[in-house]
VEXDREN-2710 file (C-alpha; in Angstrom, 1 decimal):
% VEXDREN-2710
k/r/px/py/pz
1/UNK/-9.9/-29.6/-45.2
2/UNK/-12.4/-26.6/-43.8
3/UNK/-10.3/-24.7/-41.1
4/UNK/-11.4/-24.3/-37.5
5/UNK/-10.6/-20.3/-37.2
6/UNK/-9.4/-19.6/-34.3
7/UNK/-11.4/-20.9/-31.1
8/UNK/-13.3/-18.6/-28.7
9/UNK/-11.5/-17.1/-25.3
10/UNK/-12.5/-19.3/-22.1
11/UNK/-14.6/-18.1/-19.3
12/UNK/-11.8/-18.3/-17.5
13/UNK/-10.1/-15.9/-20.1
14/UNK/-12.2/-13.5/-19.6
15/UNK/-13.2/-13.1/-16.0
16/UNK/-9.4/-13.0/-15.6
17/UNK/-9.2/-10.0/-17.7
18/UNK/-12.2/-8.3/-16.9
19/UNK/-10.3/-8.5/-12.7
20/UNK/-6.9/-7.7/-14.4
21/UNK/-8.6/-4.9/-16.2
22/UNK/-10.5/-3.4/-12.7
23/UNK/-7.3/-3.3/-10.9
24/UNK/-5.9/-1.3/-14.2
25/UNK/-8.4/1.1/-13.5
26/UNK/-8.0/1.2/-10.2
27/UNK/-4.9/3.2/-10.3
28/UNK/-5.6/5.3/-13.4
29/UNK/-6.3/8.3/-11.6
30/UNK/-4.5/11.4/-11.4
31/UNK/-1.9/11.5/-8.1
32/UNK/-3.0/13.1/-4.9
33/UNK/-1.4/11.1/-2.5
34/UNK/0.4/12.7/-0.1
35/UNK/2.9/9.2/0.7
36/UNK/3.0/9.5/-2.9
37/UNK/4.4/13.0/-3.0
38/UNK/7.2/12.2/-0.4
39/UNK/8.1/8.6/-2.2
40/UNK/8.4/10.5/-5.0
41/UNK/10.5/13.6/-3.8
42/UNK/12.6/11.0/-2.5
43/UNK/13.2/8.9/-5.7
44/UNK/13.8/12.5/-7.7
45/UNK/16.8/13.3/-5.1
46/UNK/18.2/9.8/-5.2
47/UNK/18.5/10.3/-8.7
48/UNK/20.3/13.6/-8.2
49/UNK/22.0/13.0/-5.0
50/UNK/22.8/9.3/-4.3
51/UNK/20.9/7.4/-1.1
52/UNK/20.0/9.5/2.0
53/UNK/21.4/8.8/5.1
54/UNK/19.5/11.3/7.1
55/UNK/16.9/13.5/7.2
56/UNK/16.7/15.8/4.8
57/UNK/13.3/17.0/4.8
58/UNK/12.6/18.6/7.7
59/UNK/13.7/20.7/10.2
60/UNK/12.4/19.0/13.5
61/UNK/14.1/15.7/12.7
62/UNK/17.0/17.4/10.4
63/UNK/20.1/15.0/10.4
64/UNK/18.4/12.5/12.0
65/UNK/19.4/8.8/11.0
66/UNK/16.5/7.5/8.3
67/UNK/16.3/4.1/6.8
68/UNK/14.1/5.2/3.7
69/UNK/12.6/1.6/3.7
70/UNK/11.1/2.3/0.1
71/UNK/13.8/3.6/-1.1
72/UNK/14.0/0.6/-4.4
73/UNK/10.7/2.0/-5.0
74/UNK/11.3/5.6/-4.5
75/UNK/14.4/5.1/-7.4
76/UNK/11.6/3.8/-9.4
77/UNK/9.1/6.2/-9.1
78/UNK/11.5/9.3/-9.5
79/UNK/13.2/6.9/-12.8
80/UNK/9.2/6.6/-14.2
81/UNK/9.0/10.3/-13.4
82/UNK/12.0/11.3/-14.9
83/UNK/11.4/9.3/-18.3
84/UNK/7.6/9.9/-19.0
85/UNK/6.3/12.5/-15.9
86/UNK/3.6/11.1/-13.6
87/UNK/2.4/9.7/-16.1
88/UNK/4.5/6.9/-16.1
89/UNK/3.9/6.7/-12.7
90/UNK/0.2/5.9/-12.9
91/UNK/0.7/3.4/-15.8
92/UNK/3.2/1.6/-13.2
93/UNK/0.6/1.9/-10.7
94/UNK/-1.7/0.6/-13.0
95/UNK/0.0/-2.4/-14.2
96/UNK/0.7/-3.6/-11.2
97/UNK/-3.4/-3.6/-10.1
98/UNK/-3.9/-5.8/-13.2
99/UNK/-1.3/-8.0/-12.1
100/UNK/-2.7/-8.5/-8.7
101/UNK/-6.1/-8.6/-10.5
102/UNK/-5.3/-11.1/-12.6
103/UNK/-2.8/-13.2/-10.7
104/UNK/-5.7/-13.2/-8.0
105/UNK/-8.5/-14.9/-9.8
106/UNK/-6.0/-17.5/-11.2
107/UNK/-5.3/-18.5/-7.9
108/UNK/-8.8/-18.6/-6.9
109/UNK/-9.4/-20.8/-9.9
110/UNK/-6.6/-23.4/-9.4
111/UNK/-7.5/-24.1/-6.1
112/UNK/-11.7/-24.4/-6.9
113/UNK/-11.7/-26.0/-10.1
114/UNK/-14.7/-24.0/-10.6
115/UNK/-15.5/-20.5/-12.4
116/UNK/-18.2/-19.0/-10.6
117/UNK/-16.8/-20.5/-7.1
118/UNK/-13.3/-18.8/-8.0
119/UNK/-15.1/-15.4/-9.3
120/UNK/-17.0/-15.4/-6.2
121/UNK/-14.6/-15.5/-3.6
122/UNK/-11.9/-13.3/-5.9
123/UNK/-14.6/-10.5/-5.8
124/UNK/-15.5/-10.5/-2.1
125/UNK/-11.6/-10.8/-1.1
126/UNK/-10.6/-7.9/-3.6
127/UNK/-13.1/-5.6/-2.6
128/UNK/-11.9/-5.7/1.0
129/UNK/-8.5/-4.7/-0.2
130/UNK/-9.2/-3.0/-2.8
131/UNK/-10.7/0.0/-1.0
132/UNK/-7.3/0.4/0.7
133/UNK/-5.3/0.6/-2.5
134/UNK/-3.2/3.4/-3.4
135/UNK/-0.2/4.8/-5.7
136/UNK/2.5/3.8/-2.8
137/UNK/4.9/1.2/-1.8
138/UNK/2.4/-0.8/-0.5
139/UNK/0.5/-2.1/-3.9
140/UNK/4.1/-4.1/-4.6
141/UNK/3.9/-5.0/-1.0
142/UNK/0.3/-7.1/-1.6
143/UNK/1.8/-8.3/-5.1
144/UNK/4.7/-10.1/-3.2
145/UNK/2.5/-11.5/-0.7
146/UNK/0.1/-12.9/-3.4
147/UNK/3.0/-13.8/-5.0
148/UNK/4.7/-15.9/-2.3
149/UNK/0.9/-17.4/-1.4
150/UNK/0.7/-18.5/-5.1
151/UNK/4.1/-20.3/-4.3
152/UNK/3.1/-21.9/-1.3
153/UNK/-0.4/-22.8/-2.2
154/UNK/0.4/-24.4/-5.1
155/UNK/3.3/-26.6/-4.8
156/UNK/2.1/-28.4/-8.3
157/UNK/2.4/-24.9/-10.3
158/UNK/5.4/-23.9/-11.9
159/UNK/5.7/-21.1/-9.4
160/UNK/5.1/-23.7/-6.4
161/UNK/7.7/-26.1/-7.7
162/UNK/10.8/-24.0/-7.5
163/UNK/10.3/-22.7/-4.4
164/UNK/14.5/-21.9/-3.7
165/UNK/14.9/-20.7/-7.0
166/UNK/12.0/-17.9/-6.5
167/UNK/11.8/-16.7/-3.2
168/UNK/14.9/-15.4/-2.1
169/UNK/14.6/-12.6/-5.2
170/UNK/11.1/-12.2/-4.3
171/UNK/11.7/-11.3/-0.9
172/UNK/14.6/-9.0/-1.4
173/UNK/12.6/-7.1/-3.7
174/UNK/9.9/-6.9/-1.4
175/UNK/12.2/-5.9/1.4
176/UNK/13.9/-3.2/-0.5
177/UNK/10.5/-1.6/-1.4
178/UNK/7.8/-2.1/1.4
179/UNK/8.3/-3.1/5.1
180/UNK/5.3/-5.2/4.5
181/UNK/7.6/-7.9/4.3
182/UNK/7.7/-9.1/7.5
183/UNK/4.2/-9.9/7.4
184/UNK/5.9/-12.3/4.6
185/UNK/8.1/-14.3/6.9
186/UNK/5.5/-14.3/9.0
187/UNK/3.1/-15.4/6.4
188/UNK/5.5/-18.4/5.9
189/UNK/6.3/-19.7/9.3
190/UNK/2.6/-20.0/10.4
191/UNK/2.0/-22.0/7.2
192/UNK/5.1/-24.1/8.0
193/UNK/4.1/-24.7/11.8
194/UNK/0.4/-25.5/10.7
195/UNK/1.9/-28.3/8.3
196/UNK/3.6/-29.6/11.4
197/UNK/0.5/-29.7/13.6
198/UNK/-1.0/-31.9/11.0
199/UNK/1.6/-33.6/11.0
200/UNK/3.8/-33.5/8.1
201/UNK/7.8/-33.3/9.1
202/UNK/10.0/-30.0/8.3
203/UNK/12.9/-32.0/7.6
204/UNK/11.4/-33.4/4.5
205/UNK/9.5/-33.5/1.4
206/UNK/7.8/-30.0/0.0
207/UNK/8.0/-28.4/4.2
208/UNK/11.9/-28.8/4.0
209/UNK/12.2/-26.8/0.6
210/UNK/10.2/-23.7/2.0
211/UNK/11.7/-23.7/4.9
212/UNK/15.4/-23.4/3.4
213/UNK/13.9/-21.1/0.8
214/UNK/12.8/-19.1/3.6
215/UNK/16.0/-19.1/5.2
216/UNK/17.7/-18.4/2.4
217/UNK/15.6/-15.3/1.4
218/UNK/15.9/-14.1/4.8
219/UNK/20.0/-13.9/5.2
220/UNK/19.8/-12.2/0.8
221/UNK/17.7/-9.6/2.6
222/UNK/20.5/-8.4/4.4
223/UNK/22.3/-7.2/1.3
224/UNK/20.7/-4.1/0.9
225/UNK/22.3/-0.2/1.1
226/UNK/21.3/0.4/5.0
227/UNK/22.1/-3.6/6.3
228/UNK/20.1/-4.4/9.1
229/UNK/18.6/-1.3/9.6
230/UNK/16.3/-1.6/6.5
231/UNK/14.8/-5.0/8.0
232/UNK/14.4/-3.7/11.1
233/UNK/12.8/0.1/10.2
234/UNK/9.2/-2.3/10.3
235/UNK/9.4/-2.9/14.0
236/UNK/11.1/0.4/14.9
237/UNK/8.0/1.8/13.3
238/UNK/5.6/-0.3/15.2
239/UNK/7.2/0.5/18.4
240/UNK/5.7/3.9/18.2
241/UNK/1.9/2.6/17.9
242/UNK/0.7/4.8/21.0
243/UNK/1.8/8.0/18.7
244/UNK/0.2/6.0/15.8
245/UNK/-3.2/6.0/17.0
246/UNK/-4.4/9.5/16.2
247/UNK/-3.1/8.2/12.3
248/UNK/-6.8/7.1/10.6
249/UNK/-4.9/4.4/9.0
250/UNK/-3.6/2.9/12.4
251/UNK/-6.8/2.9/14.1
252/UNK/-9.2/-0.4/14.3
253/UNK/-11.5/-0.7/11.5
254/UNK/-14.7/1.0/11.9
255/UNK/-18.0/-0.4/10.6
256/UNK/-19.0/3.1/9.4
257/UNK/-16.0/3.2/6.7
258/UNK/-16.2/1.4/3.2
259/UNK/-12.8/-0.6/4.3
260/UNK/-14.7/-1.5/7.6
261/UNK/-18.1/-2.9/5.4
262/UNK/-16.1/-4.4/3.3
263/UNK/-13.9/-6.6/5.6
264/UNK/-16.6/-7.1/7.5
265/UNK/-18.6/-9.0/4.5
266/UNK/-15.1/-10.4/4.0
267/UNK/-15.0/-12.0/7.7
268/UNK/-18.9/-13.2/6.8
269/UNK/-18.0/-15.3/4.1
270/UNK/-14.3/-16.5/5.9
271/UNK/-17.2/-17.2/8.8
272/UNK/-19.8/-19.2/6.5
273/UNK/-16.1/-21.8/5.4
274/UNK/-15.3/-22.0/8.9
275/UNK/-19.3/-23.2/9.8
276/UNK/-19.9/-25.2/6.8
277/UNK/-16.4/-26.8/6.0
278/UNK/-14.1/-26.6/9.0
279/UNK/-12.6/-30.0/8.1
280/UNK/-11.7/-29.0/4.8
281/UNK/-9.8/-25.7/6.2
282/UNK/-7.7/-28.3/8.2
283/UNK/-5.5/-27.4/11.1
284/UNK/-3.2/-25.2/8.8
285/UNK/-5.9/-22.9/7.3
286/UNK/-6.9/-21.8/11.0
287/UNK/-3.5/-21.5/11.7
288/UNK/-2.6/-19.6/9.0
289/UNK/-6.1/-17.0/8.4
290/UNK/-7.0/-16.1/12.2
291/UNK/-3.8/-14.0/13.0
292/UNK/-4.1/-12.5/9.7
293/UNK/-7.6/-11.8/10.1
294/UNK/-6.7/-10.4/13.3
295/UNK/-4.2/-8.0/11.9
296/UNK/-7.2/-6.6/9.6
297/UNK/-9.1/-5.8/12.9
298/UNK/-6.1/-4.5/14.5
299/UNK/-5.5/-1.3/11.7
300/UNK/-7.3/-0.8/9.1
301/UNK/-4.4/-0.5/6.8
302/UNK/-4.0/-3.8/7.4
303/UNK/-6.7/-5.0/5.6
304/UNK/-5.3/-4.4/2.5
305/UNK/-3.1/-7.5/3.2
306/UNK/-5.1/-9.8/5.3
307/UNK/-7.6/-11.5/3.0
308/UNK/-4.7/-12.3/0.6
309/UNK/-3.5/-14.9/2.8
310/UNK/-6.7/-15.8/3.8
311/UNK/-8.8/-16.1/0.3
312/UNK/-6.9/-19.4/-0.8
313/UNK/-8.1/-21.1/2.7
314/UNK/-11.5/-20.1/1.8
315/UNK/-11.5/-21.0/-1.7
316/UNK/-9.8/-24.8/-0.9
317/UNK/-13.1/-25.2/1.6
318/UNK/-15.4/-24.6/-0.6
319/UNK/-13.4/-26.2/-4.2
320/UNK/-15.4/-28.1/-6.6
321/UNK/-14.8/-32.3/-6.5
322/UNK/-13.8/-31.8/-10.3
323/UNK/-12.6/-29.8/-13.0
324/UNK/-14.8/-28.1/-14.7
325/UNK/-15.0/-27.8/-18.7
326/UNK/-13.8/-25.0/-20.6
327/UNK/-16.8/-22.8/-21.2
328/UNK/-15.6/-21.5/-25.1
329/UNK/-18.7/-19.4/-26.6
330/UNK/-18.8/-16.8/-29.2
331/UNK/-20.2/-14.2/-26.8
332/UNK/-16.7/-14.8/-25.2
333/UNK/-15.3/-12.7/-27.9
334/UNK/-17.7/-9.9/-27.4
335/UNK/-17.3/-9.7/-24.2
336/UNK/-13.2/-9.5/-24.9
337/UNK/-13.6/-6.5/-27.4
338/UNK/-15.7/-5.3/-24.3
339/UNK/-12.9/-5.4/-22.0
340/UNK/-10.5/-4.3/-24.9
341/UNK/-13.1/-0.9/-25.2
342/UNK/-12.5/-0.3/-21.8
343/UNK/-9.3/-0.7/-21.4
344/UNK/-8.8/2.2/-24.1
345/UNK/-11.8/4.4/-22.8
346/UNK/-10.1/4.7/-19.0
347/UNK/-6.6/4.9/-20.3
348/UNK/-6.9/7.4/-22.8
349/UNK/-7.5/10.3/-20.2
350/UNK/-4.4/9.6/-18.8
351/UNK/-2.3/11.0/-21.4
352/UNK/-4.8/14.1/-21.8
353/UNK/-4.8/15.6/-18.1
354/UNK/-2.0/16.3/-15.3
355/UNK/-1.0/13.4/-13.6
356/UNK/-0.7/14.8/-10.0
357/UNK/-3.7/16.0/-8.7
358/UNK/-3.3/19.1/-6.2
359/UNK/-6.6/19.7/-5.1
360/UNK/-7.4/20.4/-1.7
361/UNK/-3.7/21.3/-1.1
362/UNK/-2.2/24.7/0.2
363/UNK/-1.4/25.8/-3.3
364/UNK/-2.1/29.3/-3.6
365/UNK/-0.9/29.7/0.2
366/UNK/2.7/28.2/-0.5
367/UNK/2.7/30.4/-3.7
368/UNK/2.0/33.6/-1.7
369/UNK/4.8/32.4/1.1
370/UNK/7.0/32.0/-1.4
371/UNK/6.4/35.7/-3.1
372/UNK/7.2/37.2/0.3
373/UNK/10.2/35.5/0.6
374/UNK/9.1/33.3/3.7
375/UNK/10.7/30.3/1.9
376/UNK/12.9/28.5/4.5
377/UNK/11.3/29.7/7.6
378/UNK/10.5/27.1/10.4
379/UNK/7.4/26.2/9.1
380/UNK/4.0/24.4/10.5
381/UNK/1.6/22.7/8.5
382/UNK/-0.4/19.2/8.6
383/UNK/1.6/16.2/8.1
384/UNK/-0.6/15.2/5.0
385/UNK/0.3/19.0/3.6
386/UNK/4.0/18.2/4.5
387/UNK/3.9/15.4/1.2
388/UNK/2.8/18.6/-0.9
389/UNK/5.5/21.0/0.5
390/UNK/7.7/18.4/0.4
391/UNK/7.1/17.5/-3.5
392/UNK/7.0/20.9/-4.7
393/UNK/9.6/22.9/-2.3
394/UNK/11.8/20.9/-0.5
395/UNK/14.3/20.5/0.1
396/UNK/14.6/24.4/0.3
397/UNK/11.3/24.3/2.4
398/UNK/11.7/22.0/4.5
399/UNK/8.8/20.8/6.7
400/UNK/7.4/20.3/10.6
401/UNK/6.0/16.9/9.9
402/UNK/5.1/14.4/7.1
403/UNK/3.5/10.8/7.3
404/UNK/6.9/9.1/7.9
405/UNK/6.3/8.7/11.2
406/UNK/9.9/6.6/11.7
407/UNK/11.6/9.6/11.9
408/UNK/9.8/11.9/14.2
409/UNK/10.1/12.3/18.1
410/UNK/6.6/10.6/19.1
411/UNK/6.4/13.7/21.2
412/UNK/6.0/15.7/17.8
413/UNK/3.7/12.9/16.4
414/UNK/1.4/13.5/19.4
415/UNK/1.7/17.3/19.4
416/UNK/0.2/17.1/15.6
417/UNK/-2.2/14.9/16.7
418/UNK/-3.5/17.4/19.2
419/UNK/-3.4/20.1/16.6
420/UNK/-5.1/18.1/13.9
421/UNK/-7.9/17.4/17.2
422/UNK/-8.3/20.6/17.8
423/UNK/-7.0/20.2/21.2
424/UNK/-3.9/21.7/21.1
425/UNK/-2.4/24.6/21.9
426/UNK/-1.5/27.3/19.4
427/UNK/0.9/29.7/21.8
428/UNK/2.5/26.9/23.4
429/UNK/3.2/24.8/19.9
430/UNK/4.8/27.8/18.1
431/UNK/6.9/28.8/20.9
432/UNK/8.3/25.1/21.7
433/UNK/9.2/24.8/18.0
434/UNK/10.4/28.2/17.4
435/UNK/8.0/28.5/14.2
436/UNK/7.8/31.4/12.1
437/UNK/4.9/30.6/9.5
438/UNK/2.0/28.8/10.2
439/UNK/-0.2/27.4/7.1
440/UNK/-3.1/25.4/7.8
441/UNK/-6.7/24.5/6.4
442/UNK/-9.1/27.1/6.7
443/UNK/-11.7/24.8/7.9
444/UNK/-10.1/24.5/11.2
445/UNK/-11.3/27.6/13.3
446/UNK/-8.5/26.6/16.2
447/UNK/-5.9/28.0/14.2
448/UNK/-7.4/31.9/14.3
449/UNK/-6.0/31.7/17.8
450/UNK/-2.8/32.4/16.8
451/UNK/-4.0/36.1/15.5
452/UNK/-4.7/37.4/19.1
453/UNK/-0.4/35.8/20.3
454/UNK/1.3/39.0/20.0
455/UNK/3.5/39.3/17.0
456/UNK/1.6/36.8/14.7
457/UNK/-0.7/38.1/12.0
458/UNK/-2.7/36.4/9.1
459/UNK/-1.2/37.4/5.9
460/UNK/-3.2/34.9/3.4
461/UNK/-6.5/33.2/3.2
462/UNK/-8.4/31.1/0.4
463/UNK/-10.9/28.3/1.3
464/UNK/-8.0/25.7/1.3
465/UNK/-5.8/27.5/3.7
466/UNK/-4.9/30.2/6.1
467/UNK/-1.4/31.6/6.7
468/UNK/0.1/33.0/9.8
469/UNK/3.6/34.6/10.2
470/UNK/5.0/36.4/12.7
471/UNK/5.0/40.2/12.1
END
């Protein structure tokens, strides 16, 4: 009997790894984060140290309580670090972008029956996100949510039918490495109330086990190493919005960045469902999208989460009547060695060049501070430059101000802000903080001001930075 060989990959197949292989190579890049640095910094001293309790990174907020709400993450990026270098940090980073990549489309596909329907709607939704993804916390954050929506969207999947079995590990990860995960519980309740607007009962049926599961996951979260503290480091953080808003990332979305254009075309097709198939959205799909679509408007890091929950709403309006066949043509395979070419080509660098990128960072000016011996003097720089100092000198050096903006005075927060403005004011900033050393970008012609303050001279410039210390 003449043998078959073995049959061509699906359509489906291959758009899911040609998505799985775009979020690969999303995060294939060298480091230059500056979150990164201080996640990282933080992971290498767990490691060394134990868990921090307090601040130990600066010496504004020095001793202050801090809830390290990454900190699972952190351990994990100092453990990758520590076993393979950054390297093993960017391959982490990468496999999780093909998971969300690939995981995304699937979804898109169960709910459409359809290929090109499903690819459609993937693409638009990803882009939106994808313009806001980064090495941090935050890319297992959006592969929790779209973990969770997978659950709930799909009560037929295997995912979807153990709902109490999954989700209480799911969200203690997710607690333990992003503070995203309120937006999780929150996620789930306005699914749950929207079922009970159209009228199914909680106390019942598929709405009963999510709603234990959900109870359930939320009293595991409290078994974590800083208790109720971790859960609620999230809301102590948004309490301090007004500081916030000089932060790019907390500020609305603005049509003249690429994450504003692209959640904007986002909100045009979630529009175009609304218009053409508002019955098919149903009660629970409004319910459900228009807070989160909200929240992208509201920051623009938000709008790496919103579509997520919003995609599958989309993709049930506009899903096919049937199945469709399995497309199965030879090209399929050329188009897999394709991906496989690819896959090699954009990872193969990553093994040949540094994984932590330093450009644009006050490298030669920390290295002349630290030849004159300045090293532990009260010391002033950006908050994005305090990840770098923090990476590479701390805790020796510690710094005025990173980006964890949980653990600052918001008076300090709004005194940076003025700074990084160009409406603050140099004599009366150094002399409230007591600072001895003063390194900041070069660009900034605000900063010379502190050359005519009696006692301050500049002892170093390149065209990254300018140093000033005290004479």
């Amino acid at each position: 009997m003449r043998s078959r060989g073995i049959a061509p990959p699906s359509l489906d197949a291959i758009v899911t790894i040609f998505l799985a292989l775009a979020g690969w190579h999303a995060n294939l890049n060298p480091i230059s984060d500056n979150s990164t640095f201080c996640h990282l910094r933080t992971g290498q001293w767990m490691l060394a140290h134990g868990l921090p309790r307090i601040d130990i990174f600066s010496f504004t907020a020095a001793g202050t309580p801090w809830v390290p709400e990454s900190w699972l993450a952190d351990f994990a990026y100092g453990a990758f670090d520590r076993a393979v270098g950054p390297v093993g940090l960017i391959l982490f980073n990468a496999a999780i972008g093909a998971t969300i990549g690939a995981l995304w489309y699937r979804l898109a596909r169960r709910i459409t029956h359809d290929t090109f329907r499903a690819t459609m709607i993937s693409v638009v939704s990803l882009a939106a996100t994808y313009t806001l993804w980064s090495p941090r916390p935050l890319m297992l954050g959006i592969l929790a949510l779209l973990v969770l929506v997978y659950i709930v969207e799909l009560p037929d999947s295997a995912a979807g039918r153990r709902p109490m079995l999954l989700m209480p590990p799911l969200f203690w990860l997710w607690a333990n490495t992003h503070g995203s995960f309120v937006l999780g519980f929150a996620y789930l309740a306005l699914h749950l109330i929207g079922r009970r607007l159209e009228g199914a009962p909680l106390s019942r049926g598929r709405e009963r086990d999510l709603l234990i599961a959900g109870a359930i996951a939320l009293a595991v979260c409290f078994i974590n190493p800083y208790g109720y503290r971790l859960l609620a480091a999230p809301f102590h953080l948004a309490a301090r919005y007004q500081a916030l808003s000089g932060v790019v990332e907390w500020r609305h979305a603005s049509i003249a960045s690429v994450q504003g254009i692209a959640y904007l075309v986002w909100i045009a097709v979630f529009s175009a469902a609304i218009l053409t198939r508002p019955r098919e959205i149903g009660i629970r799909g409004f319910v459900v999208a228009i807070p989160f679509l909200a929240l992208g408007l509201w920051a623009e890091r938000n709008i790496a989460i919103a579509p997520i929950a919003m995609f599958p709403i989309v993709a049930r309006a506009w899903a096919a009547p049937a199945e469709a066949a399995a497309n199965r043509r030879a090209f399929n395979w050329a188009m897999a060695v394709l991906a496989a070419v690819l896959a090699i080509a954009w990872t193969d660098p990553v093994f040949r060049r540094p994984g932590l990128d330093f450009a644009g960072y006050p490298v030669a000016a920390m290295r002349s501070i630290a030849a004159r011996g300045l090293l532990g003097s009260r010391l002033l720089s950006t908050d994005k430059w305090g990840g770098y100092i923090v990476l590479n000198y701390g805790p020796q050096q510690r710094v005025f101000m990173d980006d964890r903006y949980d653990v600052y005075p918001q008076n300090l927060t709004i005194d940076m802000s003025e700074l990084l403005n160009k409406r603050g004011n140099w004599p009366q900033t150094v002399r409230k903080y007591g600072i001895d050393v003063v390194v900041w970008p070069a660009a900034d012609p605000s900063v010379d001001t502190l050359g005519d303050i009696p006692g301050w001279k500049k002892i170093f410039q390149d065209r990254d930075a300018v140093v000033f210390s005290k004479r």
